[in-house]
PyMOL Python script that loads the backbone (N, CA, C, O; Angstrom):
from pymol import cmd

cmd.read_pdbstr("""\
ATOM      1  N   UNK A   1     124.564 192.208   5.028  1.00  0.00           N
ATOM      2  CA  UNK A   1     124.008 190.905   4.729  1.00  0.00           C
ATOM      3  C   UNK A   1     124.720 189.844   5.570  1.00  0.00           C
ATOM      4  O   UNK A   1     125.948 189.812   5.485  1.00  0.00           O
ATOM      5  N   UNK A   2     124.036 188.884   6.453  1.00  0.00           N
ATOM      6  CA  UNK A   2     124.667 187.796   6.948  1.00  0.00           C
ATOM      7  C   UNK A   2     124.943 186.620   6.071  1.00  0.00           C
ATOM      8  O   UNK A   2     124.207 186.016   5.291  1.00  0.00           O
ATOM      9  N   UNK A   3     126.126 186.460   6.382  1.00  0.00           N
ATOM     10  CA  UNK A   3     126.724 185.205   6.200  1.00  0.00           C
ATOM     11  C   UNK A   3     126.644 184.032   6.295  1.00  0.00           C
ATOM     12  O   UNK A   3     127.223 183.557   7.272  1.00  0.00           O
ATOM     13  N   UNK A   4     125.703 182.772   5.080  1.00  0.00           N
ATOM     14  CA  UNK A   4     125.280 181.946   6.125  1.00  0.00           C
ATOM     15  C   UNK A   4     126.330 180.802   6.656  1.00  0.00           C
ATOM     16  O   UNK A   4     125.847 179.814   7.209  1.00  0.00           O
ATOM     17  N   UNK A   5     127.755 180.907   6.505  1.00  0.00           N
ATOM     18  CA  UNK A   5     128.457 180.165   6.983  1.00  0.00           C
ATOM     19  C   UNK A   5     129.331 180.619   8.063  1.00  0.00           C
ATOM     20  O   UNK A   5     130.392 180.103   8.413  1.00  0.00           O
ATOM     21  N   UNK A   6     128.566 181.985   8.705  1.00  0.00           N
ATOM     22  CA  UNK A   6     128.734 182.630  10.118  1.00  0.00           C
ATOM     23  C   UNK A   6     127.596 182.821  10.902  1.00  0.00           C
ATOM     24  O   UNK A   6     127.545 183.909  11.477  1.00  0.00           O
ATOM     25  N   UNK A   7     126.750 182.115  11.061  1.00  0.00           N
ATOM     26  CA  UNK A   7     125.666 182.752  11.497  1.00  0.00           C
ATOM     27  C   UNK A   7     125.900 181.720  12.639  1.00  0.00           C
ATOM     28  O   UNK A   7     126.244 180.545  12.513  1.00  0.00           O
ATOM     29  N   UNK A   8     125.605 182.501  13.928  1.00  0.00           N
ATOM     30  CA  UNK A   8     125.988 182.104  15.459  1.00  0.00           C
ATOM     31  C   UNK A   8     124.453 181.516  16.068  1.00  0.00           C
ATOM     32  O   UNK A   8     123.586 182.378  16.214  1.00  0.00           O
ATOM     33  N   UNK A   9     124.179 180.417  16.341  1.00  0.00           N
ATOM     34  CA  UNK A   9     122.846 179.578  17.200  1.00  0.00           C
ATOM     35  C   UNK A   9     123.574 179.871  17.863  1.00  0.00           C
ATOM     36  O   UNK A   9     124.789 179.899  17.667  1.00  0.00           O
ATOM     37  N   UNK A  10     122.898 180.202  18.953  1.00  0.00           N
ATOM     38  CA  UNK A  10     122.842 179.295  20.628  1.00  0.00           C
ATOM     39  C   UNK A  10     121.447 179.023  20.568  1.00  0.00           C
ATOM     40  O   UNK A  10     120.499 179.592  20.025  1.00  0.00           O
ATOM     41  N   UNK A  11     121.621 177.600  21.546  1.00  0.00           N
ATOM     42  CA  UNK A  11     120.750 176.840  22.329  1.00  0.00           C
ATOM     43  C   UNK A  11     120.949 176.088  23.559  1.00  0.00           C
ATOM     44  O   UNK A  11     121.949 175.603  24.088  1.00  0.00           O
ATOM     45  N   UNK A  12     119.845 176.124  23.832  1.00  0.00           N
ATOM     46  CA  UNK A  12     119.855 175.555  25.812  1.00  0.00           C
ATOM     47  C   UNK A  12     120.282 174.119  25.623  1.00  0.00           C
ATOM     48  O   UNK A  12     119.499 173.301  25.139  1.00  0.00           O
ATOM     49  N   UNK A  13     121.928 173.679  26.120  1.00  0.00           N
ATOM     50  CA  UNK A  13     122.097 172.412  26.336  1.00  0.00           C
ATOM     51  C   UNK A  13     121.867 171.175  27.618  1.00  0.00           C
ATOM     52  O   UNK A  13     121.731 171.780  28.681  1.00  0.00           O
ATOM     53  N   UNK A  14     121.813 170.182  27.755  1.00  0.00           N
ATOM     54  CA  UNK A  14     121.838 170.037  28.754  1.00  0.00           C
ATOM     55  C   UNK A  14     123.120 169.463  28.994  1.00  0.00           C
ATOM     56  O   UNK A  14     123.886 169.151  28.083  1.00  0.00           O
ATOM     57  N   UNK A  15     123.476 169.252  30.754  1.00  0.00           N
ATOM     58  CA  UNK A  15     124.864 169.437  30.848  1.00  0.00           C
ATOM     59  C   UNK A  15     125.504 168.142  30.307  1.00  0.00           C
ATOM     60  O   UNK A  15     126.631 167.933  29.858  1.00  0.00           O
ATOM     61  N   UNK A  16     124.381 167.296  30.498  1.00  0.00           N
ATOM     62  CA  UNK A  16     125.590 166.181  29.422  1.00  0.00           C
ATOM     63  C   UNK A  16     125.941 166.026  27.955  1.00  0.00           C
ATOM     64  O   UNK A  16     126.675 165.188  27.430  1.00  0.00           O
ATOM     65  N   UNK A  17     125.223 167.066  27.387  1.00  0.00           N
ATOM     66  CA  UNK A  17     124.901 167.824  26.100  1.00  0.00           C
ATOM     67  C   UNK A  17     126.356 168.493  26.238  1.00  0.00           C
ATOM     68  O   UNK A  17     127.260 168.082  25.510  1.00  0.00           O
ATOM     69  N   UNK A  18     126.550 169.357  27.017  1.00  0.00           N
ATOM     70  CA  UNK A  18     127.425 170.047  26.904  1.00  0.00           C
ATOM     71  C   UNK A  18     128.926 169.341  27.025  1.00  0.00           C
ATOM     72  O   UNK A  18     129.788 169.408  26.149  1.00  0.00           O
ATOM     73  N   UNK A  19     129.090 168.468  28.630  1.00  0.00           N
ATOM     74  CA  UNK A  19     129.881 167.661  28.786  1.00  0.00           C
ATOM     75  C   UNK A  19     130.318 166.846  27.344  1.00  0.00           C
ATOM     76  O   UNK A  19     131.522 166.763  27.104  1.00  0.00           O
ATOM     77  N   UNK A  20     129.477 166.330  26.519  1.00  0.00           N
ATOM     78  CA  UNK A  20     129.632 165.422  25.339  1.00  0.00           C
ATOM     79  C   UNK A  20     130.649 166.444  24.497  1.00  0.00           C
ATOM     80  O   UNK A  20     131.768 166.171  24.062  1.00  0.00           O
ATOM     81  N   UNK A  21     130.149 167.308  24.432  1.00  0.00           N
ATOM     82  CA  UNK A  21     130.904 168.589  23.200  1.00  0.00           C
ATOM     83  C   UNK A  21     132.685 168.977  23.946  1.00  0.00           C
ATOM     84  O   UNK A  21     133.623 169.596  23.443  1.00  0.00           O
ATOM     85  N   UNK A  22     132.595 168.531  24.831  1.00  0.00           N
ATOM     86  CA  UNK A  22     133.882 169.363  25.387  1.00  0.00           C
ATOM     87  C   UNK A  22     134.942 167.858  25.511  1.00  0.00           C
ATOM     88  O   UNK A  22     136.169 167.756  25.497  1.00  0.00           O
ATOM     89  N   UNK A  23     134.088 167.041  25.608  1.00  0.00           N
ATOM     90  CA  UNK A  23     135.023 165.632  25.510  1.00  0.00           C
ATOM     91  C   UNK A  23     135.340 165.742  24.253  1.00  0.00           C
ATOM     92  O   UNK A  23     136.523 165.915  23.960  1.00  0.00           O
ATOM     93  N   UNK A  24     134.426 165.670  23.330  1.00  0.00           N
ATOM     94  CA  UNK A  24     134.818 165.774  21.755  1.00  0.00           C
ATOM     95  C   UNK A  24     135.499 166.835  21.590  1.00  0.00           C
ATOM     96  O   UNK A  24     136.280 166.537  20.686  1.00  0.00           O
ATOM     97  N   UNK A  25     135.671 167.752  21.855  1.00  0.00           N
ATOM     98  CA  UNK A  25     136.489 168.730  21.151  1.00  0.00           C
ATOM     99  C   UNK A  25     138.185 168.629  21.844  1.00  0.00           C
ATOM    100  O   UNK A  25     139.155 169.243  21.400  1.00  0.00           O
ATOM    101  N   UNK A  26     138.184 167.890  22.768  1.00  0.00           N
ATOM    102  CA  UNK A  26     139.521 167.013  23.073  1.00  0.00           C
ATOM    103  C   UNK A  26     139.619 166.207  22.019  1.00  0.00           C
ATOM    104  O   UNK A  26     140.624 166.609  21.434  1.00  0.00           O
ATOM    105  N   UNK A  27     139.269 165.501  21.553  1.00  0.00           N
ATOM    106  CA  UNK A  27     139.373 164.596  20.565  1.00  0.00           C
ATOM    107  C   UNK A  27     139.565 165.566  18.858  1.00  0.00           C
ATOM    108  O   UNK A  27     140.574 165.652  18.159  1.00  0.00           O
ATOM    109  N   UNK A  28     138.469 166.043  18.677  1.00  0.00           N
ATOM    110  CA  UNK A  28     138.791 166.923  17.855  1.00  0.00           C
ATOM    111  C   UNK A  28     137.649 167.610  17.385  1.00  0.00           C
ATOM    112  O   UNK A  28     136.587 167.062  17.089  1.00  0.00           O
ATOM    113  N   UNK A  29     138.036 169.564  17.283  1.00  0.00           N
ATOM    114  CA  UNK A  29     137.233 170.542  17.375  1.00  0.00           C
ATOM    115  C   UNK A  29     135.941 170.339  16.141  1.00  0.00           C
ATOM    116  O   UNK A  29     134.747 170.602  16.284  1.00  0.00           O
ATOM    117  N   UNK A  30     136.482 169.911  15.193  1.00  0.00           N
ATOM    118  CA  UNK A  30     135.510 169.079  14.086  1.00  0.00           C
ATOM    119  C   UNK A  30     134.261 168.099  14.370  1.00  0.00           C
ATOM    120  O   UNK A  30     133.097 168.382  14.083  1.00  0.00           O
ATOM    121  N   UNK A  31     134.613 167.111  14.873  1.00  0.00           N
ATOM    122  CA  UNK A  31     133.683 166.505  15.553  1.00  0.00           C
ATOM    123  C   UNK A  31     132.886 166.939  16.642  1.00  0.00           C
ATOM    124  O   UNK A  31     131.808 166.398  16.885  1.00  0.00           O
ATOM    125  N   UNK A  32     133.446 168.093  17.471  1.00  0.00           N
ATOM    126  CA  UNK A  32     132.497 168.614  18.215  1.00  0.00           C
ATOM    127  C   UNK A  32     131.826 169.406  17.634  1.00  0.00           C
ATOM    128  O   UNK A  32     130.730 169.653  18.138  1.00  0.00           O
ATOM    129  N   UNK A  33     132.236 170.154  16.278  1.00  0.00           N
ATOM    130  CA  UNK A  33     131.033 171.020  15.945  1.00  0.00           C
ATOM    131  C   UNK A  33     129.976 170.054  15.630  1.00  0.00           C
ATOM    132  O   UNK A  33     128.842 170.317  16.031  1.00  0.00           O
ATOM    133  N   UNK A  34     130.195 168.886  14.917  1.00  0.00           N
ATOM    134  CA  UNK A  34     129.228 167.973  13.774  1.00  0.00           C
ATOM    135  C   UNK A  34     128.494 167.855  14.577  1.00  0.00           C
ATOM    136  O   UNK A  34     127.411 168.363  14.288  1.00  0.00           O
ATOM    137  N   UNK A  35     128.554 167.215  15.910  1.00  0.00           N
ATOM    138  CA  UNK A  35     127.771 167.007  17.070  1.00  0.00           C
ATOM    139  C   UNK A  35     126.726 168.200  17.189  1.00  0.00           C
ATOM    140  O   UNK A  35     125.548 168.139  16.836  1.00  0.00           O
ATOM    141  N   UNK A  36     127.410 169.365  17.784  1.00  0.00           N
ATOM    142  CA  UNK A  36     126.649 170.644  18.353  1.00  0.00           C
ATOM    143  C   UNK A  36     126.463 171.685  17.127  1.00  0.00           C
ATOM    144  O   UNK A  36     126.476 172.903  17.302  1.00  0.00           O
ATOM    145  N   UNK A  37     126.240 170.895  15.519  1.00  0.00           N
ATOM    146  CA  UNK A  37     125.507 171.429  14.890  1.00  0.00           C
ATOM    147  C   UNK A  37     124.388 170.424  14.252  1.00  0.00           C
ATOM    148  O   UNK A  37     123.626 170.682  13.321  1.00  0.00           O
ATOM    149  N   UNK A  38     124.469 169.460  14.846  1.00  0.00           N
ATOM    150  CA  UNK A  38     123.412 168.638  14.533  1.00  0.00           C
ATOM    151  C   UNK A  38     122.360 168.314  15.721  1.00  0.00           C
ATOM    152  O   UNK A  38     121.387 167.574  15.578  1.00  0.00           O
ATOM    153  N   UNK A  39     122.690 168.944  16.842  1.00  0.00           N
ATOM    154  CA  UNK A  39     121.947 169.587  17.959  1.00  0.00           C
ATOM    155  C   UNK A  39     120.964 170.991  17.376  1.00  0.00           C
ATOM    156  O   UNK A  39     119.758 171.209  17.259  1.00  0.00           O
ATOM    157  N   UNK A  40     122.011 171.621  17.150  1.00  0.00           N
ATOM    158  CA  UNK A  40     121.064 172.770  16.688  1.00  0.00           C
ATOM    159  C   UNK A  40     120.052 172.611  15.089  1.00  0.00           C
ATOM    160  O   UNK A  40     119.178 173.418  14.775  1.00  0.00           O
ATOM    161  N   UNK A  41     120.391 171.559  14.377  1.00  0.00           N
ATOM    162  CA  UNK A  41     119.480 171.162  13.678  1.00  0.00           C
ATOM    163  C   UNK A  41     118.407 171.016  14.131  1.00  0.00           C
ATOM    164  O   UNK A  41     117.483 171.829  14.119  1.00  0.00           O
ATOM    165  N   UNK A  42     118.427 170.000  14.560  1.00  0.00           N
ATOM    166  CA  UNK A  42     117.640 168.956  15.051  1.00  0.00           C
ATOM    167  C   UNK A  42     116.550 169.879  16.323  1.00  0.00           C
ATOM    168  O   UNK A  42     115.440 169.485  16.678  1.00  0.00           O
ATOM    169  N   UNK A  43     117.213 171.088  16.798  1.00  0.00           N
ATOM    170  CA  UNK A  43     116.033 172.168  17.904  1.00  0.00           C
ATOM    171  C   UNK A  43     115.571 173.132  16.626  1.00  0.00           C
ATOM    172  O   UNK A  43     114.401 173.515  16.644  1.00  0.00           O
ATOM    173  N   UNK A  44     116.361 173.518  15.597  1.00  0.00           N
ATOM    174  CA  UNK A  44     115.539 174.191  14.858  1.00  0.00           C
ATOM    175  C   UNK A  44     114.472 174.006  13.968  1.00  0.00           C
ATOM    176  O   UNK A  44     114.445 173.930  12.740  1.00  0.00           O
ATOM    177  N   UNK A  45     113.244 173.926  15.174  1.00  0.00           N
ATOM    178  CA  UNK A  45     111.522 173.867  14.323  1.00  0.00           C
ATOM    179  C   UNK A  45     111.079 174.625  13.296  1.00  0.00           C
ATOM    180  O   UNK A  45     110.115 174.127  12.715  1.00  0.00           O
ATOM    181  N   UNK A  46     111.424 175.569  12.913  1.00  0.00           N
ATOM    182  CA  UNK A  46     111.551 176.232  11.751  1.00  0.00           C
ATOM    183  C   UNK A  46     112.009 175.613  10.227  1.00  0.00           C
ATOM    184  O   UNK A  46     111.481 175.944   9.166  1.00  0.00           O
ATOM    185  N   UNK A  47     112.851 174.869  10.345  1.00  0.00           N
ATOM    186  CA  UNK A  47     113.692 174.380   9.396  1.00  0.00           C
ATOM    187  C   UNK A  47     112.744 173.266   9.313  1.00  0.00           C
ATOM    188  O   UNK A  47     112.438 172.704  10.364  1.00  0.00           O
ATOM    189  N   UNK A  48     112.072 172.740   7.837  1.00  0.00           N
ATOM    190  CA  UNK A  48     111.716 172.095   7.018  1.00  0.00           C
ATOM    191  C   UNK A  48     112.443 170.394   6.941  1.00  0.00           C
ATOM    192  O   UNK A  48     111.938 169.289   6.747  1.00  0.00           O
ATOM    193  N   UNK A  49     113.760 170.833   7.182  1.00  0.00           N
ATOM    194  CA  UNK A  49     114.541 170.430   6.757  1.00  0.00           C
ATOM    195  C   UNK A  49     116.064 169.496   7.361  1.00  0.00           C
ATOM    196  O   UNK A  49     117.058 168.916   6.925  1.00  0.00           O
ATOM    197  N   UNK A  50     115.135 169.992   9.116  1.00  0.00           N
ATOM    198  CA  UNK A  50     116.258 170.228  10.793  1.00  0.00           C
ATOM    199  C   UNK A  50     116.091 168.293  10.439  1.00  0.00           C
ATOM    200  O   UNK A  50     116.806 167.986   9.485  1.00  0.00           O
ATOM    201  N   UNK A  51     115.594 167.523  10.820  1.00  0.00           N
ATOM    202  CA  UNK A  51     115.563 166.179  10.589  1.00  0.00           C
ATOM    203  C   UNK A  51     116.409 165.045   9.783  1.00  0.00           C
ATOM    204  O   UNK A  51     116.934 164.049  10.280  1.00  0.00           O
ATOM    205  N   UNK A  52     116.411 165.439   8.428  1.00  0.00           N
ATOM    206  CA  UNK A  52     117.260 165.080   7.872  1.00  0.00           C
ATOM    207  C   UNK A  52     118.912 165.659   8.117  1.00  0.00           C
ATOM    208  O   UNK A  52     119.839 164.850   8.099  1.00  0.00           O
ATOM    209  N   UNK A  53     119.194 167.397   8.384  1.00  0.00           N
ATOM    210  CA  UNK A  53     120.099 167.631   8.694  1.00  0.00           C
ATOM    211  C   UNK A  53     120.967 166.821   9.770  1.00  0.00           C
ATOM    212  O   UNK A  53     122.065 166.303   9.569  1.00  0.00           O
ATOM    213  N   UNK A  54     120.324 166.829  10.802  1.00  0.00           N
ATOM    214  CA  UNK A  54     120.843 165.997  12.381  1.00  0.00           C
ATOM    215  C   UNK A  54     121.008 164.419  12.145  1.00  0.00           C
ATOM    216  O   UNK A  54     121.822 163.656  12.666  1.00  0.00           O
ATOM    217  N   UNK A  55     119.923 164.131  11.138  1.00  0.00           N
ATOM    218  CA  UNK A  55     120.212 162.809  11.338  1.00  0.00           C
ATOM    219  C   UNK A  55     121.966 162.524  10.697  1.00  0.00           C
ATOM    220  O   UNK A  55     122.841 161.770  11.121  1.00  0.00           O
ATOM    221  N   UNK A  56     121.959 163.387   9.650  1.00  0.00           N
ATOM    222  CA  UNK A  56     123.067 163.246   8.642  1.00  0.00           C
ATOM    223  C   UNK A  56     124.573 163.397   9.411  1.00  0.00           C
ATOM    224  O   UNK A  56     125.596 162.714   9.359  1.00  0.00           O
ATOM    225  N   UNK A  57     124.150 164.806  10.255  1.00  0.00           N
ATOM    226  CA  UNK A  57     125.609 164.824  11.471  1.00  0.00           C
ATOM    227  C   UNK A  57     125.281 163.983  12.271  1.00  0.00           C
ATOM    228  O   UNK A  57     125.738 164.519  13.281  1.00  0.00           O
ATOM    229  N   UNK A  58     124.674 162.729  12.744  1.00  0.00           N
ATOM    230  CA  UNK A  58     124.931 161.802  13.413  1.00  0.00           C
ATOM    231  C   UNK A  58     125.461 160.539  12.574  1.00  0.00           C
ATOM    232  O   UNK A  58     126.011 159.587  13.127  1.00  0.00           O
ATOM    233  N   UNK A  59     125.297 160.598  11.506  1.00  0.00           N
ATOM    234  CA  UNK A  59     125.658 159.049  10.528  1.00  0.00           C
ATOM    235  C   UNK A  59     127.031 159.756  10.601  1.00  0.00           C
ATOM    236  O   UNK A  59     127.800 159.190  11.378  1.00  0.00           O
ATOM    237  N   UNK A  60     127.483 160.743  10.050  1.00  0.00           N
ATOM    238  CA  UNK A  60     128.751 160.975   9.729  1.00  0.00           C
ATOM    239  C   UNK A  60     129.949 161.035  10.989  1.00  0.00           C
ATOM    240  O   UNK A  60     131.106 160.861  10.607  1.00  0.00           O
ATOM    241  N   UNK A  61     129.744 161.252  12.342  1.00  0.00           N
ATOM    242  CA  UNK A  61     129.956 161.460  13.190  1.00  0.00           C
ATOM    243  C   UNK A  61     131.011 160.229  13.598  1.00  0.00           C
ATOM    244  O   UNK A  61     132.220 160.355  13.787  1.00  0.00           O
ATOM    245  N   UNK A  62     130.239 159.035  13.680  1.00  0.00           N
ATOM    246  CA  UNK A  62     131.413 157.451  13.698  1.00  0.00           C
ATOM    247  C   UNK A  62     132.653 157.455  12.965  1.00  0.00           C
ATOM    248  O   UNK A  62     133.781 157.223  13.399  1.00  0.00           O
ATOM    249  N   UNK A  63     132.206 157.819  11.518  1.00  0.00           N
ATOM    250  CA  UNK A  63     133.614 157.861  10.079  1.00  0.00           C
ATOM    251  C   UNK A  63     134.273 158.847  10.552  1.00  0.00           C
ATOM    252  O   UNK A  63     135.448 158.788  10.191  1.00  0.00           O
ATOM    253  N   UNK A  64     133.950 160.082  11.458  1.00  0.00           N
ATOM    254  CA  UNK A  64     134.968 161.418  11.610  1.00  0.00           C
ATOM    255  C   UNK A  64     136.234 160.552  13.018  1.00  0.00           C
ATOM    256  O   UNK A  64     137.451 160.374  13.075  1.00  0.00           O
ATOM    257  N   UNK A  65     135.122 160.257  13.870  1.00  0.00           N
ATOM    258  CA  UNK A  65     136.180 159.429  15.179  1.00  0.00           C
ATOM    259  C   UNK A  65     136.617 158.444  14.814  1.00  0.00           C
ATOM    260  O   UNK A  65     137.760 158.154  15.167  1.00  0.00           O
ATOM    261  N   UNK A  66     135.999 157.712  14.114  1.00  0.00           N
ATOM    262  CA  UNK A  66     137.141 156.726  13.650  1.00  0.00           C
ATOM    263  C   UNK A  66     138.327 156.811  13.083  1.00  0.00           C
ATOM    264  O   UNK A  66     139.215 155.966  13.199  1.00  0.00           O
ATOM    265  N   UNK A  67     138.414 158.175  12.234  1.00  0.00           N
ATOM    266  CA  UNK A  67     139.848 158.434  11.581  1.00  0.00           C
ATOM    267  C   UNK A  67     140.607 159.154  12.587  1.00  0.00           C
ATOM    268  O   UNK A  67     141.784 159.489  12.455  1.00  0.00           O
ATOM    269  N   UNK A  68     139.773 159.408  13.742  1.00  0.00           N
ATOM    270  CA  UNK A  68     140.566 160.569  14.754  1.00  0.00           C
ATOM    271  C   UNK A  68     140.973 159.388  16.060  1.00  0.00           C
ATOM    272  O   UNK A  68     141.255 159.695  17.218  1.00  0.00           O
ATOM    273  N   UNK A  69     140.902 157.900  15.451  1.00  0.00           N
ATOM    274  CA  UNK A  69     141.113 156.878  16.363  1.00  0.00           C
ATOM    275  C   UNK A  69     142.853 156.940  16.902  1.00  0.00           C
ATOM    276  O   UNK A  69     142.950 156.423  18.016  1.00  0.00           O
ATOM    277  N   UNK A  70     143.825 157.308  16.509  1.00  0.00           N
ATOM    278  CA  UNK A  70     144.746 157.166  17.325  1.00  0.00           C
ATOM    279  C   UNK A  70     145.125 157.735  18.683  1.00  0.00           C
ATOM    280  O   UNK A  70     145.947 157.330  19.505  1.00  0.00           O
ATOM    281  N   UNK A  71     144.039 159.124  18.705  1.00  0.00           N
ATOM    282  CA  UNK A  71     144.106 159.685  19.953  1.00  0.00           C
ATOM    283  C   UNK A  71     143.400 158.763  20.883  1.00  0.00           C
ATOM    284  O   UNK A  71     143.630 158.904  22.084  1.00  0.00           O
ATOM    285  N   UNK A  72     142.518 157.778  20.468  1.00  0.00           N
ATOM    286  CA  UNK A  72     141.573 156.869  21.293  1.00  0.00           C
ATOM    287  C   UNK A  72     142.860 155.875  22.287  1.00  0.00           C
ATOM    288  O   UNK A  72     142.933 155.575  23.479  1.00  0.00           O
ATOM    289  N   UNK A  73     143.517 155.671  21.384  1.00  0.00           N
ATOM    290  CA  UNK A  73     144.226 154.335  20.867  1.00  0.00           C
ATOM    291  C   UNK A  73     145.827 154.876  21.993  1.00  0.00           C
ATOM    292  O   UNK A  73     146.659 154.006  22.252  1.00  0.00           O
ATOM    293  N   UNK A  74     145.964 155.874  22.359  1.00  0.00           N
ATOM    294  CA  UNK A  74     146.841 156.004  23.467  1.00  0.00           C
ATOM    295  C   UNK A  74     146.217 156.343  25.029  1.00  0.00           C
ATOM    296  O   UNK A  74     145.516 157.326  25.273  1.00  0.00           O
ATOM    297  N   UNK A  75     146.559 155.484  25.860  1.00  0.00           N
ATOM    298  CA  UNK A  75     146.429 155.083  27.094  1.00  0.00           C
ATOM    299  C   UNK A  75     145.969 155.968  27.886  1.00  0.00           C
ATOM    300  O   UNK A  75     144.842 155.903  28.377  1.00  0.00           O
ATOM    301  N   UNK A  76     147.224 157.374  28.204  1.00  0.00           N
ATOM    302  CA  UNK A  76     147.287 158.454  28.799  1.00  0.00           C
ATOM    303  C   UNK A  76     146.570 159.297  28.386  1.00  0.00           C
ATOM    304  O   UNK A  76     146.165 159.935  29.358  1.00  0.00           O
ATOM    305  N   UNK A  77     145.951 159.885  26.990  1.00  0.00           N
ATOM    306  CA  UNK A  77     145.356 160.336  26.620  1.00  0.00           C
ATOM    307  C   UNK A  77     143.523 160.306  26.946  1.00  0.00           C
ATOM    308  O   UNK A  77     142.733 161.146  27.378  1.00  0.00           O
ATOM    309  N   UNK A  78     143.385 158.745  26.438  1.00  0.00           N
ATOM    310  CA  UNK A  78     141.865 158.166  27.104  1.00  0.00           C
ATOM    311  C   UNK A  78     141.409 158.190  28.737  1.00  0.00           C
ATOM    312  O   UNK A  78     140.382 158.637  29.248  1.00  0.00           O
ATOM    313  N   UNK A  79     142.387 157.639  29.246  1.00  0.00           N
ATOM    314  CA  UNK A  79     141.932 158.001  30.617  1.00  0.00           C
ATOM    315  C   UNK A  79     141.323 158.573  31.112  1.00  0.00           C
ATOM    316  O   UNK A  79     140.548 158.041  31.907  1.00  0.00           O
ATOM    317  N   UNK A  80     141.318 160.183  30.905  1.00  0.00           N
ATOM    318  CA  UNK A  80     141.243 161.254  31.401  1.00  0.00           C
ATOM    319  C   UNK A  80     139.301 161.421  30.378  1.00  0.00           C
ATOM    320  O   UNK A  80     138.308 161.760  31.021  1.00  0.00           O
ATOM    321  N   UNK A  81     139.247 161.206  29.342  1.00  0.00           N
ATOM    322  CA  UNK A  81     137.960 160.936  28.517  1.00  0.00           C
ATOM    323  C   UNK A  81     136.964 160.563  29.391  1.00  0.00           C
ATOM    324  O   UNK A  81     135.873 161.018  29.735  1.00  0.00           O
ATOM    325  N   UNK A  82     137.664 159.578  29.662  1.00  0.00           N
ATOM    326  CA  UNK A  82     136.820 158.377  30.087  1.00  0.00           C
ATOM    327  C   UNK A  82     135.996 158.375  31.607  1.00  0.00           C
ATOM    328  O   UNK A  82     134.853 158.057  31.937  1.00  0.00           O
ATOM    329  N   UNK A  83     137.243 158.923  32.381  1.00  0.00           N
ATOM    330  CA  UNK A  83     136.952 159.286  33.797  1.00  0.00           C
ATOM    331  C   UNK A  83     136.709 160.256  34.082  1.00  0.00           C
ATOM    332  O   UNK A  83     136.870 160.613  35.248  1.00  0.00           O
ATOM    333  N   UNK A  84     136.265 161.010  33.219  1.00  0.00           N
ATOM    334  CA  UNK A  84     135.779 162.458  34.019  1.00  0.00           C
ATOM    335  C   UNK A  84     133.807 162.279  34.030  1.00  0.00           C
ATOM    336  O   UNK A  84     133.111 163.158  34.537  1.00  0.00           O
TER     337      UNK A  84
END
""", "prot")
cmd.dss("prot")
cmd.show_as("cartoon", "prot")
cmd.util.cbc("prot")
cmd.orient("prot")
């Protein structure tokens, strides 16, 4: 029986799709999932239900970086965010 709090999506990102997830997961691995599971909401047409899901990991998404603001909030750290 699968697990539904293992069950593995993939989906076709695009690269700034992808780029977005890998900046965030510098910041923190949490917020990149919320992101790139509210991606895969939001492609899964099947789901009744994909709409409200995605929208929900996008409202929540601000309150997660905002508490993960001190990594923002050092110099050396952002730079590198910012300019790539």
């Amino acid at each position: 029986m699968l697990d539904p709090q293992r069950v593995e999506v993939r989906i076709f990102l695009r690269k700034e799709q992808g780029v977005l997830i890998e900046q965030l997961r510098r910041l923190s691995a949490e917020i990149a999932d919320m992101y790139y599971g509210g991606l895969c909401s939001f492609g899964d047409e099947k789901n009744p239900f994909r709409l409200p899901l995605a929208a929900q990991s996008s409202r929540k998404m601000p309150e997660h970086i905002s508490e993960a603001k001190p990594a923002w909030e050092k110099r050396d750290q952002c730079r590198p965010l910012l300019n790539e």
